[in-house]
ChimeraX commands (.cxc) that place a marker at each C-alpha (Angstrom):
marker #1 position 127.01,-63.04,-64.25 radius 0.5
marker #1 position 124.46,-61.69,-62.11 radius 0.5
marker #1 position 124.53,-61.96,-58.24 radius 0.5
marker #1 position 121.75,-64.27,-56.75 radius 0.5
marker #1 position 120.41,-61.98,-53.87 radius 0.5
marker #1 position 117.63,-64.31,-52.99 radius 0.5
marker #1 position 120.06,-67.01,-51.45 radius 0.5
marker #1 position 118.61,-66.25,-47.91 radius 0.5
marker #1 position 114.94,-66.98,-48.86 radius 0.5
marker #1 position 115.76,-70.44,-50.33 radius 0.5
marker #1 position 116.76,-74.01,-48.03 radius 0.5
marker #1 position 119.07,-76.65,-49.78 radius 0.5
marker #1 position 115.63,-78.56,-51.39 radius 0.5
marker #1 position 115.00,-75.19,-53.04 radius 0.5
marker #1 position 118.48,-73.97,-54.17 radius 0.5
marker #1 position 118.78,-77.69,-55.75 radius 0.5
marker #1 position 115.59,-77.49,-57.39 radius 0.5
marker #1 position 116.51,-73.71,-58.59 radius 0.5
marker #1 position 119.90,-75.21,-60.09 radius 0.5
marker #1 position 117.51,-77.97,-61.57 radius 0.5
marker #1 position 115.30,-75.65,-63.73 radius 0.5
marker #1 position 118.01,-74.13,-64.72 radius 0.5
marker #1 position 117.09,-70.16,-62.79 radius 0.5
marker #1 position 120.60,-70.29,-61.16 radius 0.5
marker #1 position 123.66,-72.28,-61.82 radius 0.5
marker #1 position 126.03,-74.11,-59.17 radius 0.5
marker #1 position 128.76,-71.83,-60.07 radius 0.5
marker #1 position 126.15,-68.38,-58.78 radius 0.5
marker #1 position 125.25,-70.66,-55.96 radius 0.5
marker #1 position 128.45,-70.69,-54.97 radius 0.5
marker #1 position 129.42,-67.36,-55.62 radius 0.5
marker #1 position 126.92,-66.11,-53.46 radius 0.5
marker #1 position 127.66,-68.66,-50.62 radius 0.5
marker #1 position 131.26,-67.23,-50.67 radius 0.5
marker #1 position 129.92,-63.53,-50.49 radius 0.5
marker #1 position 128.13,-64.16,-47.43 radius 0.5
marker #1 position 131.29,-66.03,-45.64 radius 0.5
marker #1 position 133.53,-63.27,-46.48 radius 0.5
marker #1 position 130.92,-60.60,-45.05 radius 0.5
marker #1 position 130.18,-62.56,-42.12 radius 0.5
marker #1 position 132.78,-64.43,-41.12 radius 0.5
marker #1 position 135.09,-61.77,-39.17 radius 0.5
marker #1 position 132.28,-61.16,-36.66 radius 0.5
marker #1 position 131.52,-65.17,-36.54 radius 0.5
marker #1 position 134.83,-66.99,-36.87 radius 0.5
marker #1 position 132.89,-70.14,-38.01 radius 0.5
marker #1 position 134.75,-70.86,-41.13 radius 0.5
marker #1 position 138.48,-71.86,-40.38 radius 0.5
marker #1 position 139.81,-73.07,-44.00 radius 0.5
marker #1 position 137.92,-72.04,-46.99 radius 0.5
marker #1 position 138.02,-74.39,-49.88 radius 0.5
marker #1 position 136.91,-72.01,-52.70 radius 0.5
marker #1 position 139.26,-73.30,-55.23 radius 0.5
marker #1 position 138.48,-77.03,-54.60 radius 0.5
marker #1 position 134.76,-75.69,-54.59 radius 0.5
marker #1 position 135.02,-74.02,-57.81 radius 0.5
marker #1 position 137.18,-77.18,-59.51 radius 0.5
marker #1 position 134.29,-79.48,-58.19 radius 0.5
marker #1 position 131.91,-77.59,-60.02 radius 0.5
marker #1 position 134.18,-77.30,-63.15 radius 0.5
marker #1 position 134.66,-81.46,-62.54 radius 0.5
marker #1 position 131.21,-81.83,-63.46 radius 0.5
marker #1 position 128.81,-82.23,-60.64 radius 0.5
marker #1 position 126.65,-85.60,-60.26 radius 0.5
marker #1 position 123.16,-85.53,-60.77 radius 0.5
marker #1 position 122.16,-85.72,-56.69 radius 0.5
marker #1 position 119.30,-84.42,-55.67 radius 0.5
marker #1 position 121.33,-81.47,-53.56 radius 0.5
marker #1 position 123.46,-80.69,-57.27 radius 0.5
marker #1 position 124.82,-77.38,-56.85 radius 0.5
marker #1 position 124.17,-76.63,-53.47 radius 0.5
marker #1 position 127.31,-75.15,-51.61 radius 0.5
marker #1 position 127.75,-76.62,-47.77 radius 0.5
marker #1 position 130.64,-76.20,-45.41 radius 0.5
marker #1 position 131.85,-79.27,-43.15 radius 0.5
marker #1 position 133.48,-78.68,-39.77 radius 0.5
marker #1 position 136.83,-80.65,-38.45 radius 0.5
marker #1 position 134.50,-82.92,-36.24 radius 0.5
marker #1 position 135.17,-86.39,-37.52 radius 0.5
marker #1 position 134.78,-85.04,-40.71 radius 0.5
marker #1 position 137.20,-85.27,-43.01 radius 0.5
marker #1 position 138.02,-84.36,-46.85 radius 0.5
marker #1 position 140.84,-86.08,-49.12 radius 0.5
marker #1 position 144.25,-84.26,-49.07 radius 0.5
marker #1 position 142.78,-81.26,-46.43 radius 0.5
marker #1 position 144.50,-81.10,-43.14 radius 0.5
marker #1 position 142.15,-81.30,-40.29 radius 0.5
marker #1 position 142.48,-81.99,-36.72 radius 0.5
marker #1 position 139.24,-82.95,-35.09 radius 0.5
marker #1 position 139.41,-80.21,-32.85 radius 0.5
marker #1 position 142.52,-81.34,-31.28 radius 0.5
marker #1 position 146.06,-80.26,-31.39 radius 0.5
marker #1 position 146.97,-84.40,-31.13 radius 0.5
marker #1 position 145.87,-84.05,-34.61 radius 0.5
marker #1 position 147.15,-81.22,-36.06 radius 0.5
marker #1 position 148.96,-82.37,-38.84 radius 0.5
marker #1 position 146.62,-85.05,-40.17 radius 0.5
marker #1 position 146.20,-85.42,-43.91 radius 0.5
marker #1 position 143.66,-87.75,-45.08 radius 0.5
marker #1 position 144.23,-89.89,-48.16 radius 0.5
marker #1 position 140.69,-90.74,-48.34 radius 0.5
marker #1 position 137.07,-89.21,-47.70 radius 0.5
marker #1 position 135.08,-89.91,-44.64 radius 0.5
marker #1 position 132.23,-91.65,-45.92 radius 0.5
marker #1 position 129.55,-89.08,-45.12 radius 0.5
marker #1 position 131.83,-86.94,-47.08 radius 0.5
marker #1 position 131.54,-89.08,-50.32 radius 0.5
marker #1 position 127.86,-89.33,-49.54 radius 0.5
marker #1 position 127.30,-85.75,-49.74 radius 0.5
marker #1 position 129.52,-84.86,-52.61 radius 0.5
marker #1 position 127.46,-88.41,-54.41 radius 0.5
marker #1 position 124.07,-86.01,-53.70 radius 0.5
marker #1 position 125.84,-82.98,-55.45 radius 0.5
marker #1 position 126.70,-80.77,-52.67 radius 0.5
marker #1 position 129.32,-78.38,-53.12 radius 0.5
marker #1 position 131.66,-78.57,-50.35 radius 0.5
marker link #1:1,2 radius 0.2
marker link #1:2,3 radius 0.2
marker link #1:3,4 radius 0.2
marker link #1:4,5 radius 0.2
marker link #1:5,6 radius 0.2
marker link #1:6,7 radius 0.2
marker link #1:7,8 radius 0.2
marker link #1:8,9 radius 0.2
marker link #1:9,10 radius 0.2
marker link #1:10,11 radius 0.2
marker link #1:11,12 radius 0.2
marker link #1:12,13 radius 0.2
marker link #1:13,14 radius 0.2
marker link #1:14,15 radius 0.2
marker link #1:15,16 radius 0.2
marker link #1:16,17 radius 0.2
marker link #1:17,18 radius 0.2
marker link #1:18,19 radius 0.2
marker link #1:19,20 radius 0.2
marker link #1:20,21 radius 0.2
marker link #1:21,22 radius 0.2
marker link #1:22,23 radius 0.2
marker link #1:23,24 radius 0.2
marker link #1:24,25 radius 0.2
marker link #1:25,26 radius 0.2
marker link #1:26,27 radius 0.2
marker link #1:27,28 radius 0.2
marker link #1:28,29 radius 0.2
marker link #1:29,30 radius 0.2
marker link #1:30,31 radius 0.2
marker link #1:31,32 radius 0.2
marker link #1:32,33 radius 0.2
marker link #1:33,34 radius 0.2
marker link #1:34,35 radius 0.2
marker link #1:35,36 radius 0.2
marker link #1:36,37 radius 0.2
marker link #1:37,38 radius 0.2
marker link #1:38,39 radius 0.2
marker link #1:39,40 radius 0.2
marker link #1:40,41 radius 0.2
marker link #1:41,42 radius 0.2
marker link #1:42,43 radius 0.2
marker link #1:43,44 radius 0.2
marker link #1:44,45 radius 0.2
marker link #1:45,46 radius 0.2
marker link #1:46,47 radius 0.2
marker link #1:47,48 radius 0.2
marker link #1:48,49 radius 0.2
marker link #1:49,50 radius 0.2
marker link #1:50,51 radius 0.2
marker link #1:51,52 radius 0.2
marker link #1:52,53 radius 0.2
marker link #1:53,54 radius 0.2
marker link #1:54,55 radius 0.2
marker link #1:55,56 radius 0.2
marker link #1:56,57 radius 0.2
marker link #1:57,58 radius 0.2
marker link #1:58,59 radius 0.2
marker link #1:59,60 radius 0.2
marker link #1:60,61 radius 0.2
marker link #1:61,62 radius 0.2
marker link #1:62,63 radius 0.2
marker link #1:63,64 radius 0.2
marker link #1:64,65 radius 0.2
marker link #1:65,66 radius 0.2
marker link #1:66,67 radius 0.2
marker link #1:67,68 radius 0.2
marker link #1:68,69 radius 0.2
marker link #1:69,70 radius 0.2
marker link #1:70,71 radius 0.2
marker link #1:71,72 radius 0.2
marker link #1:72,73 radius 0.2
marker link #1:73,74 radius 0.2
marker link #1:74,75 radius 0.2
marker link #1:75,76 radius 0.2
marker link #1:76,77 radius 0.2
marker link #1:77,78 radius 0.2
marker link #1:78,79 radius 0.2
marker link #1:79,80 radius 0.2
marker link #1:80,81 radius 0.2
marker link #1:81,82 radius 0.2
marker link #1:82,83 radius 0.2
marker link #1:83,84 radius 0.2
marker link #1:84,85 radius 0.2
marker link #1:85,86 radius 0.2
marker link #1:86,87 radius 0.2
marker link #1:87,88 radius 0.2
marker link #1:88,89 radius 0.2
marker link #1:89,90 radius 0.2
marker link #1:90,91 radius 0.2
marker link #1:91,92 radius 0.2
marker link #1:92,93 radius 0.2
marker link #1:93,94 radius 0.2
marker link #1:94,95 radius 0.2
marker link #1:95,96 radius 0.2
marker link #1:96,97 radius 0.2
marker link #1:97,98 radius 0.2
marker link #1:98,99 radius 0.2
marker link #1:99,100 radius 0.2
marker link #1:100,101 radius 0.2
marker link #1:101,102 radius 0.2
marker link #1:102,103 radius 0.2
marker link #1:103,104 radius 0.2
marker link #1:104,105 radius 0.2
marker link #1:105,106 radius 0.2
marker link #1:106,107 radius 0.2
marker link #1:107,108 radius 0.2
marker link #1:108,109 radius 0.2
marker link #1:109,110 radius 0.2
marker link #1:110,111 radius 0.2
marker link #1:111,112 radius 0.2
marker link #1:112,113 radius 0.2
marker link #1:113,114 radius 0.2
marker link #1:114,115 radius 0.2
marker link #1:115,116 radius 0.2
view
C-alpha cells in the first residue's frame, strides 16, 4: 500500500470525497492520520489515548455510507465520550469512568463515517 503524502493539502469534505472516487481508501486515510500523530505528538502532547485498533476494526466493521466515510478524527475527554473507553472529562473525580454507551455526538459522527 502506498503512503498518501497529500493528507495535509486536503480538509475532511475532500478526504471524504477522495475515499468516494475511490483515489484513497479509509484504511490509507487512516494510516496516514496515525503517521502524523506518532511524528507529532511528543512535541504536542495532544493525543492522550490512541484508539488505532478500534480505528482499524471500525474500518474492517464496514463503514456507513456518511458523507465524512473514511475520514479519521480524534475526540477529546470534554463531555465526549466513546463506548467501553475510559475517560474523565478532564477531571480526576472522573477518572475511572467507563461508558456503556456513546455520547450522542459520538454516534452522530461515527453515523457520517468518521473514523474515530
Amino acid at each position: 500500500m502506498a503512503a498518501f503524502n497529500e493528507y495535509e493539502h486536503y480538509d475532511a469534505i475532500g478526504l471524504a470525497e477522495l475515499v468516494r472516487i475511490g483515489d484513497v481508501t479509509p484504511k490509507e486515510l487512516l494510516e496516514a492520520a496515525i503517521e502524523r500523530v506518532e511524528e507529532r505528538n511528543p512535541a504536542l502532547n495532544a493525543v492522550v489515548l490512541c484508539m488505532y485498533e478500534e480505528a482499524h476494526r471500525l474500518i474492517q466493521k464496514g463503514l456507513p455510507q456518511g458523507p465524512f466515510r473514511g475520514v479519521p478524527f480524534l475526540i477529546k475527554d470534554f463531555g465526549l465520550f466513546y463506548k467501553g473507553i475510559t475517560t474523565s472529562f478532564g477531571s480526576r473525580l472522573f477518572r475511572n469512568f467507563v461508558p456503556d454507551h456513546h455520547s450522542t455526538i459520538v454516534k452522530r459522527y461515527l453515523q457520517s463515517g468518521l473514523v474515530i
